[in-house]
LOKOL-541875 format. One record per residue (C-alpha): residue in three letters; x, y negated, z. Coordinates in steps of 0.25 Angstrom, whole numbers, plus 5000, padded with zeros to 4 digits. Layout:
N
ALAXYZ...
# end
This chain:
558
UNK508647434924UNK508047554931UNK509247584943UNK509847734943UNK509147814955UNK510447884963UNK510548024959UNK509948134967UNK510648244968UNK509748364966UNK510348474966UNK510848524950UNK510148384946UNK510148254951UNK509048144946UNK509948014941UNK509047894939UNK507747974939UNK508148074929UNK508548224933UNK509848264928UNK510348404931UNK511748404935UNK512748544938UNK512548624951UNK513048734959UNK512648874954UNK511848914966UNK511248754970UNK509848744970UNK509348624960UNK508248554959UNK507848604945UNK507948744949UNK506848704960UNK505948634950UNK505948764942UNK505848844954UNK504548774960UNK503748824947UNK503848954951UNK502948904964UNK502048794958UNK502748684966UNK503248544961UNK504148464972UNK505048354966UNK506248364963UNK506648284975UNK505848374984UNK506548504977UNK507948454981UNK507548414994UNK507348584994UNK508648624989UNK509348615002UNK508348705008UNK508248804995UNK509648834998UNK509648875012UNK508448945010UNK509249045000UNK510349035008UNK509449095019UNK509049195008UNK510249245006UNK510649255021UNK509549355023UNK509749435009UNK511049475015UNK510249555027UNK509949675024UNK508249695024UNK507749835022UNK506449865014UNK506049905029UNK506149775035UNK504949695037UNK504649545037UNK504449495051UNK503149455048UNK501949535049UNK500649555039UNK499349545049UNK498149575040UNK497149535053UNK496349435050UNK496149335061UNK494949415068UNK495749565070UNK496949485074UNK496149425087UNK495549545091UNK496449695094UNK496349815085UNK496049935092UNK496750075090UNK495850185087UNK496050285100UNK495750405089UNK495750425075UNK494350455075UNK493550565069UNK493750645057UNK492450665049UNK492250825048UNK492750915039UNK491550965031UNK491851115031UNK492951195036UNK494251165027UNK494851295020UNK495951325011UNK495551324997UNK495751444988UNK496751374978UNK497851314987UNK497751214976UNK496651164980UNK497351114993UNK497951004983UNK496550904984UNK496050954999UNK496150845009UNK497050805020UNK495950835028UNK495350955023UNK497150995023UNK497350955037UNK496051055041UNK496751165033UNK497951135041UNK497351135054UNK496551255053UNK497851315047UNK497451365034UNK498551305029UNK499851265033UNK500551125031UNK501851205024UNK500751265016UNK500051125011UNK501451075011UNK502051135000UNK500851134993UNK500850994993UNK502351004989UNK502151104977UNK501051004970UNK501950884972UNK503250974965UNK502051024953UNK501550894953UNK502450764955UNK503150794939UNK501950754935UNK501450624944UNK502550584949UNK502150554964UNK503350614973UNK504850564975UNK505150654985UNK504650764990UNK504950775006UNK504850955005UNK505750975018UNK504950865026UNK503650925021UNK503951075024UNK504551035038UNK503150955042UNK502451055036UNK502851155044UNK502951075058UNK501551045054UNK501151175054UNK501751225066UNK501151115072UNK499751175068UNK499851305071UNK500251255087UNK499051195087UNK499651035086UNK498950995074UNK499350825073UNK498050785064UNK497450825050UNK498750775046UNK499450875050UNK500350965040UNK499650885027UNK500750845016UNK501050705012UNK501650615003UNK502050475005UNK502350364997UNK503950354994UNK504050215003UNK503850275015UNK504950335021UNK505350475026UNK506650505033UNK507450615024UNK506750575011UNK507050455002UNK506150355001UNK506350284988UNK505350174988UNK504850214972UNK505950144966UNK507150164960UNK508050094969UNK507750164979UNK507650304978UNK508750344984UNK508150274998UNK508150345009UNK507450285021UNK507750365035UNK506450355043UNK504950395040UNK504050285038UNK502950265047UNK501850355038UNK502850475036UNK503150475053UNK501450465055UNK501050555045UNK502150665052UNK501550635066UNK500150665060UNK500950795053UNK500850765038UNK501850825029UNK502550725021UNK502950805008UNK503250684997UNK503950554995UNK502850504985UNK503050404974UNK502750244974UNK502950154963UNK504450074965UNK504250004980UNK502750034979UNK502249954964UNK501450064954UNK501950214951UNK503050204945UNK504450234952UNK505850284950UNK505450414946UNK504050394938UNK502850344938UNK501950414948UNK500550474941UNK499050504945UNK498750634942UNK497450604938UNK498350554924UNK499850594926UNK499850504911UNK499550374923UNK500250334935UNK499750344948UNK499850184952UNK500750134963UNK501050124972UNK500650244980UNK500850314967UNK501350434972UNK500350454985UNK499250444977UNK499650534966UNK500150634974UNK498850634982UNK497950624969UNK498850744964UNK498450844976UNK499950844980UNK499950784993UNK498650765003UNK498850635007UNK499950535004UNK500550385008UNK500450265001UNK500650125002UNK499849984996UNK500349854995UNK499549814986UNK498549944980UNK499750044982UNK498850144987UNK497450094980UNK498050104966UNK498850234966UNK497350304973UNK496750254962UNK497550294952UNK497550424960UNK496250444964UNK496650454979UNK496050374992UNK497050294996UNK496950215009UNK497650065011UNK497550055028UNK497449925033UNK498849855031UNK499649885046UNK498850025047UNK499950095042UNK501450095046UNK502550055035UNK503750085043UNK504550145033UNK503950115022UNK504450035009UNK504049875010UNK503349815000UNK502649715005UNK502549705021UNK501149635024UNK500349725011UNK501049855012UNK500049975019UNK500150125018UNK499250225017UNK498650355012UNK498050425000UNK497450525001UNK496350614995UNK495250555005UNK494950445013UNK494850525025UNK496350595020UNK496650445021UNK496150425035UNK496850555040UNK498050485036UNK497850335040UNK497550405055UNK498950475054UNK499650355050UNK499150245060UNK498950365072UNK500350305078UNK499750165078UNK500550035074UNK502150045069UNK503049935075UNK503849975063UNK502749905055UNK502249795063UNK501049785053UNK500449905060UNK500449835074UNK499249765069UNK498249875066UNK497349955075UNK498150085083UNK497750185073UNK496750215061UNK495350275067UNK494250375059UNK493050315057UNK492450435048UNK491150425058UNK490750285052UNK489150265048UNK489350225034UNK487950155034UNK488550055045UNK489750015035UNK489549885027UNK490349895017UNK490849775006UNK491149784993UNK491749684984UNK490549674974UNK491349574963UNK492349664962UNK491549784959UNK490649684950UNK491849674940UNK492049764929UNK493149864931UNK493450004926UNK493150054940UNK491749984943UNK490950104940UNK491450204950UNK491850094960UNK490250044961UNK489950194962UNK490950194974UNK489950084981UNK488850174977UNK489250274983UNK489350194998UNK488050124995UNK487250284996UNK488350305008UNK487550195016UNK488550095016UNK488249965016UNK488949875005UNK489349745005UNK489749674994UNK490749574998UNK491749464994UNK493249454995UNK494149334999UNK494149234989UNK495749224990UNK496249304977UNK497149414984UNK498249414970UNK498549284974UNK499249344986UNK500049484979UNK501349394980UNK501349424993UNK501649564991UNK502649534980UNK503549434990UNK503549545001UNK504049644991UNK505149554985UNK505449534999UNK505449695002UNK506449714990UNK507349584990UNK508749674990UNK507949754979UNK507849634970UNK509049544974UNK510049694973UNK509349694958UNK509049834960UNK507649804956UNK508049824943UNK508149994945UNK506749994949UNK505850074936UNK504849954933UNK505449814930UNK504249754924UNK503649624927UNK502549674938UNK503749774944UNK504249754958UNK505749694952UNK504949574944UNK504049584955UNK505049544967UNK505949444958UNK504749374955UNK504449364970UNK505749324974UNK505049194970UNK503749194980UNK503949064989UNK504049115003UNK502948995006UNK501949064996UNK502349185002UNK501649125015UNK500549065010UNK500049205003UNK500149245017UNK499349135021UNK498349165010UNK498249315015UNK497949275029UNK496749205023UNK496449325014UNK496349415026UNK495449315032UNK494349315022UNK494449455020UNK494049465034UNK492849375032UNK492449455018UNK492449585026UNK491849535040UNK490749645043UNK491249745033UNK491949895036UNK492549905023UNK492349845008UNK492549904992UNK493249854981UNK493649904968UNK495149974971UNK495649854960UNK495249724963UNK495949584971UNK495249674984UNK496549774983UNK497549654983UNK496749574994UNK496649695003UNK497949725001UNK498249585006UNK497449575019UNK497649745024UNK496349795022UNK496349935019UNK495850015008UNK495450145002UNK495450174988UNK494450284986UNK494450374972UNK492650344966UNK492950394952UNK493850394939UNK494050334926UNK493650354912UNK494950414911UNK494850514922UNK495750414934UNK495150404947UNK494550264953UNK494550224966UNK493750114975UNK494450044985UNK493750025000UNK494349925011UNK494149925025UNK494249815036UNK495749805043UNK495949935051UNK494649995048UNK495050105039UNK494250205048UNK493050135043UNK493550125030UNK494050275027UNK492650315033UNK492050235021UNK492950285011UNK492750415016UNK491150435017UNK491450385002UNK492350484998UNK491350585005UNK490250544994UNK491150554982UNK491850644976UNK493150564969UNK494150584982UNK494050744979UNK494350734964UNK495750764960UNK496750784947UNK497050894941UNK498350924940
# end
């Protein structure tokens, strides 16, 4: 007769002579067959003997939860980790500041003020600034030009939440005193800006995109806002982001390109890059975690530059994801792009964004560069597939290849970088816990399956270990890119390929450039990349680029 094996008590079931038979348990009690279930969701298969040996710890572990969901975290504090996005070799040697921002290339041709003051709508920041400087116009002037267009033209697209018009006239004005006393701060000086509505700028609400938020009013300015002030810009709009920086839509609409105000402008610089496209503002601030300023410049047909991750201070910016957020410009030119990336790096590293500390003292010029000494890789299998693209993004290498420049073609990592886009996901539930424990989640516009409220539950369930071992992964990701681009001053891809996710992961930066348009009349761009803290090299390229084409100077008609 087979003997009765003592019962094992396993927590809302016990096995009685080998057999498993649930039994009642507490409402709050961690069993054994919600730990069978639970371990499907992460591909695991422990006994049930080793699942009980767990419960003990499981709950100490959400008693430790809840001890620390009863302190209050702000969106603004960050882990007590940092993202290093050094490989191994520029960790063992010293990054060296620039003394200088370099050297400007030339302007070809005095700069005057055009006949129809409209016109003003598509100059440069640099062919503004020289207006300026030589005090053909004034900043008041341009200022509430730029503020007109946005009032005429924001019913239509959608790209402003608030206007900043007592800022803006107050800058504008300081600016121009400043000028006429002979203490001109930069090429900078007196231009009118907007800036995506995370950042934040005492005074002024800062709503984040989203619904529960609008009323948020942040009392400092973030990093960009102070250094673009120092440089003397005007800061004239709170521009629009999709909810905490996913697509174009937000609490008030969904913002639009004017190439086709029937289509939205992307996300999530949405806002920036419209109202840049659109001729309302000069220059603008945007943001990318993951193609946030790539997509929307796209969309847009503006240049968008993606620094180096740690270029560019956060500090008072919304959290989305601490090691794969960056900011940056859009702007109408790659040079624009590098008059702006010099004002906001000029100050050097942030201690109130310790990813800074890591990067070089400030941005340096290299317009001077001998394009005939570049070699330059592109990614041949991605532009060897068929997309709608392909044409005016082979014309784009073309275009390089009569400039002298050498290209190369090249492989990327073998690691397939969408295997890794949970990390983003993990640090954004993280960034929004009180968001989607509070259940206010639920007055955010989007509630579908891809929107951030899904999106968070969902990673609510992300193990912390395979949290770490994406980490791990990544370290190894930055490695091999390193390898891949050993010898290289900068490499192309399509602007929509795994290349946008991996760099996104390792840092690089990026500039999408504007080489054309669809059948139905939406620009295109092409996307360049430089080496970690070389986008003096980088901008020099896009640049001599945008000199032989023609598709940065094209504009809508509004």
């Amino acid at each position: 007769m087979k003997r009765l094996l003592p019962a094992l008590l396993l927590g809302g079931a016990c096995f009685a002579g080998g057999a498993f038979v649930a039994r009642p348990t507490a409402p709050d009690e961690i069993t054994v067959p919600m730990l069978r279930t639970a371990q499907q969701l992460f591909g695991l298969s422990f006994t049930d003997a080793q699942l009980d040996s767990t419960r003990r710890n499981l709950a100490g572990y959400r008693d430790s939860y809840e001890a620390l969901r009863k302190i209050d975290l702000s969106n603004s504090v960050a882990p007590a980790v940092v993202f290093d996005p050094r490989p191994l070799r520029l960790r063992q040697t010293t990054l060296s500041g620039a003394s200088s921002a370099g050297k400007l290339a030339p302007l070809p041709g005095r700069v005057k003020l055009p006949a129809n003051r409209d016109d003003l709508a598509f100059y440069t920041v640099r062919q503004l600034g020289e207006l300026l400087r030589t005090r053909q116009l004034s900043s008041e002037e341009l200022t509430q030009f730029c503020l007109a267009r946005l009032r005429k033209h924001d019913p239509k697209l959608h790209c402003v939440i608030t206007l900043t018009e007592d800022l803006a006239l107050q800058q504008a004005r300081q600016a121009d005193q400043e000028i006429r006393a002979g203490k001109y701060r930069g090429p900078l000086h007196g231009i009118p800006y907007g800036a995506k509505d995370l950042f934040s700028a005492k005074g002024y609400k800062t709503t984040w995109g989203s619904v529960p938020y609008k009323d948020q009013t942040l009392n400092e300015d973030a990093a960009v806002v102070e250094r673009l002030r120092e440089a003397g810009a005007v800061l004239v709009a709170k521009l629009t982001l999709g909810e905490l920086a996913q697509g174009d839509v937000w609490f008030g609409e969904k913002t639009r390109t004017p190439w086709d105000v029937t289509k939205g402008s992307s996300g999530s610089s949405a806002g920036s890059a419209s109202a840049v496209a659109a001729g309302l503002v000069p220059f603008a601030i945007g943001t990318e975690t993951l193609g946030s300023i790539v997509s929307p410049s796209t969309a847009c047909g503006v240049t968008g530059l993606r620094p180096t991750y740690g270029r560019v201070s956060r500090a008072g910016a919304m959290a989305l994801s601490w090691t794969m957020d960056k900011a940056g410009p859009l702007a109408r030119t790659a040079e624009d792009c590098a008059l702006v990336l010099a004002a906001l790096t000029a100050a050097g590293p942030d201690a109130r964004d310790p990813a800074t500390l890591q990067a070089p003292k400030m941005f340096s010029y290299a317009f001077g560069t001998n394009l005939a000494k570049l070699r330059v890789g592109f990614v041949k299998a991605a532009f060897d597939q068929k997309y709608p693209t392909q044409a005016n993004d082979l014309a784009s290498l073309e275009v390089l290849r009569k400039l002298g420049v050498e290209l190369v073609p090249i492989e990327l990592p073998a690691i397939a970088p969408g295997a890794l886009r949970f990390v983003l996901t993990a640090e954004g539930a993280a960034a929004f816990d009180d968001l989607t424990r509070s259940g206010r989640d639920k007055e955010m516009v989007l509630q579908n399956r891809s929107a951030w409220p899904n999106t968070f539950r969902s990673s609510r369930f992300i193990p912390a270990v395979e949290y770490l071992q994406a980490q791990r992964v990544r370290s190894l990701l930055i490695e091999q890119m390193d390898e891949k681009l050993k010898g290289l001053d900068a490499y192309i891809a399509p602007s929509f390929s795994p290349n946008l996710t991996l760099t996104n992961l390792t840092g690089h930066p990026a500039i999408a450039l504007p080489n054309g348009f669809t059948a139905a009349g939406l620009p295109t761009t092409i996307t360049f990349m430089g080496q970690l803290y070389e986008e003096g090299k980088l901008l020099a390229l896009a640049k001599a680029y945008q000199d032989a084409t023609e598709f940065d100077e094209k504009h809508p008609v509004l």
